[in-house]
N, C-alpha and C positions, 0 to 999 in steps of 0.2 A: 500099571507101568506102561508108558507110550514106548511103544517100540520104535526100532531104528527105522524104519520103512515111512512111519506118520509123523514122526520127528522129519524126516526130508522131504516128505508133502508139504509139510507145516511152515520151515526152513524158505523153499521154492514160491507156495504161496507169499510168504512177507517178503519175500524181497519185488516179486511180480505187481504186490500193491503198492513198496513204495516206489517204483518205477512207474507205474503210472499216476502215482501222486504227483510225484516228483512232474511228468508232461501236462500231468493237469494242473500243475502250479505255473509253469510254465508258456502253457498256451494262454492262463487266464492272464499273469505277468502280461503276455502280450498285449491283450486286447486290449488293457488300460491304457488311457493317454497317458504321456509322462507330464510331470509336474510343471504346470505351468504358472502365470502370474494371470490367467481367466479363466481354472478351474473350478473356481469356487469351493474352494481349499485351503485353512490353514497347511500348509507345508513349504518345502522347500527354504527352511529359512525366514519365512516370514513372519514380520511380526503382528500382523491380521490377516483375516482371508485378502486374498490378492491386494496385499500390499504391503509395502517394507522389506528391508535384506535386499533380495535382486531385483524385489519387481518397485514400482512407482509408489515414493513416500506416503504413508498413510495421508499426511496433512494436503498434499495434493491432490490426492485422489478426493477425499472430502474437506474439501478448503471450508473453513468459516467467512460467511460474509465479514465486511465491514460495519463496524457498528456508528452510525450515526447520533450525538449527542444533543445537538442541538444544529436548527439552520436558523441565522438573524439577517436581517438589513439595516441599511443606515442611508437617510439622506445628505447625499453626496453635493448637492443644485439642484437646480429648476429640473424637475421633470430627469433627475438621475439619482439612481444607486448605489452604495455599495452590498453586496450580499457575501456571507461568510460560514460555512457548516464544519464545526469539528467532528472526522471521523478518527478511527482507530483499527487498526491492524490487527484484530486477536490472534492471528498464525503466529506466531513464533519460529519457523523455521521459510516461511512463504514472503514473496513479495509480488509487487506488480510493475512493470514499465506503462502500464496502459491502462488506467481506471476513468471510464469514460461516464459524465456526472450529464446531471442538468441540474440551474434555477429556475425557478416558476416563484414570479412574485403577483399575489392574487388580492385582488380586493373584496368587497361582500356579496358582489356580483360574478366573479370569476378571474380567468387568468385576465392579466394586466401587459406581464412581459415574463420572458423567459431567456436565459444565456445558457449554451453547454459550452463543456472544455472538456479538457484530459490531465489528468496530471500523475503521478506515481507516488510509489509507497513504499517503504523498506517491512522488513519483518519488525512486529509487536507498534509501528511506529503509529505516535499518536500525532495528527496534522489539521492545521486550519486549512481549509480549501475556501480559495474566495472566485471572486467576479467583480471587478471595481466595471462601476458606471452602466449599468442595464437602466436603459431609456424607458419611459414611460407618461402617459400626460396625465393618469394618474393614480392616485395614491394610493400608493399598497397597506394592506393593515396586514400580511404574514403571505414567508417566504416558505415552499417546500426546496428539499433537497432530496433528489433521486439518482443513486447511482443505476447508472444504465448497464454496466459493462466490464466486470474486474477479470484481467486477464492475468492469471496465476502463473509462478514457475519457480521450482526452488532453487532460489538465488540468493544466496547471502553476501552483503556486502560491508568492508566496514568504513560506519561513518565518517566525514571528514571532520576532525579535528576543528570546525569552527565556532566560534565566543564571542557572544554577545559583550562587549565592556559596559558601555552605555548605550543611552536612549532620551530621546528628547522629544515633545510637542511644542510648537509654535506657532504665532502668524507673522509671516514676511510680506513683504509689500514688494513688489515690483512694477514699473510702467503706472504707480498712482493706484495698482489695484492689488487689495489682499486675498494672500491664500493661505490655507493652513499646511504647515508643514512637519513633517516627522522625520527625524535623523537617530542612525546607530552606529556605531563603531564596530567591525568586524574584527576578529582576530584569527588569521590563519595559525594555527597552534600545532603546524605538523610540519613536516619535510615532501610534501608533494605540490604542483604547482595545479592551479585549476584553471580551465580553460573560460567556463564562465560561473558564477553563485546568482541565483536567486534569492533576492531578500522581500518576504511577506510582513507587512506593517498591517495590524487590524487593533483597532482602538477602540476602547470600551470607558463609557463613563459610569459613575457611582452604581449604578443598578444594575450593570452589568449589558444594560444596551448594545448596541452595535453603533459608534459615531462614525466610524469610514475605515476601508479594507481599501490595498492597495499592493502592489511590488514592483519591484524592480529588479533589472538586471546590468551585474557588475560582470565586465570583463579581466579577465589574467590578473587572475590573485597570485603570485608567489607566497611561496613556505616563508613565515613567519611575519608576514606583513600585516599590518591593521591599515584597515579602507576605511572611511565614512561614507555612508551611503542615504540620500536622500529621498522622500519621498512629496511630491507638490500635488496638490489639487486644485482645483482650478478656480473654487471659491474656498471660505470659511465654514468651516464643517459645523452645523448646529450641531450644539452639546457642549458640554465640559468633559473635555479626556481626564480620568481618572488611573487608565491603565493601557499602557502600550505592551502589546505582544509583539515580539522580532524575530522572526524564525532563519534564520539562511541556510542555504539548500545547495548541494551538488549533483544534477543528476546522474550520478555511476551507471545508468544505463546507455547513454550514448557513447560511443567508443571513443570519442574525443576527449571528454569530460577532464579527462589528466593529461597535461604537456607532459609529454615526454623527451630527456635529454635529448641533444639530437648527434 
């Protein structure tokens, strides 16, 4: 039987060792950094190491490139272009103001000519990017497409409300000389006024070729208007147009992009 005396040794010692359990929990507590979003830590909330919850969207942090489908050209005239690459958006939650591309149209010898641009992108969005009229004296047999530069940020926007109705190919004549021409009918189908629409015309015959890529820019669309919008080339585009694509575009990235009452 433990007596009273080693029963209050006993007593003394446990409570002396959770007391310094207790500062040894404590000072180690200390030395830890607190939870950060570059610990390289599931924690805090998040829903992978360092990222999601507080810290910077997983889809951000590891963005998926663009995926490019195809790049085509088309002769447009003597010694010109058109070139067209459809890419696509895999983010889903990501977009871009700033996707900075190049064409390189090459013959069996090497480059020929080349055009860059910029244009943008919404979340999941699938897009023709073109380049009407890259000069050349001559003739390309295939076109690369290279994106240079996708500048990421999550931004979701929603799309503006516009509707293809129709779409047309023709040759018009003017001054005694023919061009070919492409017209669409737009339908503002929302309640916001736009400042200016982009409309992309890229024409594809039986095989799926490229016959000529082009666009144009409409100014002050009001909510609920239908525009026609034209597209002219400067000659007669070899080929048979078998299929017109009509894309119209608002860029929501510029702060102007929507009139606002005043």
């Amino acid at each position: 039987m433990i007596s009273w005396r080693v029963r209050r040794q006993l007593t003394v010692i446990a409570i002396l060792v959770a007391f310094a359990g207790g500062i040894l929990f404590w000072l180690t507590a200390r030395s830890l950094p607190a939870a950060s979003c570059t610990d390289t830590r599931r924690n805090n909330g998040e829903t992978d190491v360092d990222c999601g919850g507080p810290c910077t969207p997983c889809e951000l942090k590891n963005p998926k490139p663009l995926s490019v489908f195809w790049a085509r050209f088309g002769r447009a005239g003597e010694g010109s272009y058109d070139v067209a690459a459809l890419v696509e958006n895999p983010n889903q939650t990501l977009s871009s103001d700033l996707v900075r591309y190049e064409f390189v149209l090459l013959d069996q010898y090497g480059i020929i000519g080349h055009k860059e641009g910029t244009a943008y992108i919404y979340p999941g969005e699938r897009l023709t990017i073109i380049e009407p009229n890259i000069r050349t004296s001559r003739e390309p047999v295939s076109v690369e497409f290279v994106v240079e530069r996708t500048a990421w940020k999550s931004a979701a926007f929603e799309r503006p409300p516009l509707t293809v109705e129709r779409r047309g190919h023709m040759i018009s004549e003017e001054g005694g000389k023919k061009h070919s021409r492409a017209e669409a009918q737009i339908f503002n189908d929302g309640p916001l006024r736009y400042r200016r629409m982009e409309v992309t015309f890229v024409m594809f015959d039986d095989a799926g070729n490229l016959v000529g890529a082009n666009r144009v820019l409409a100014e002050d669309i009001s909510p609920n208007e239908r525009r026609m919008v034209a597209s002219i080339w400067p000659d007669v585009l070899p080929g048979s147009v078998a299929r017109i694509d009509v894309t119209p575009r608002v860029n929501l990235f510029e702060a102007d992009a929507i009139v606002r009452p005043q």
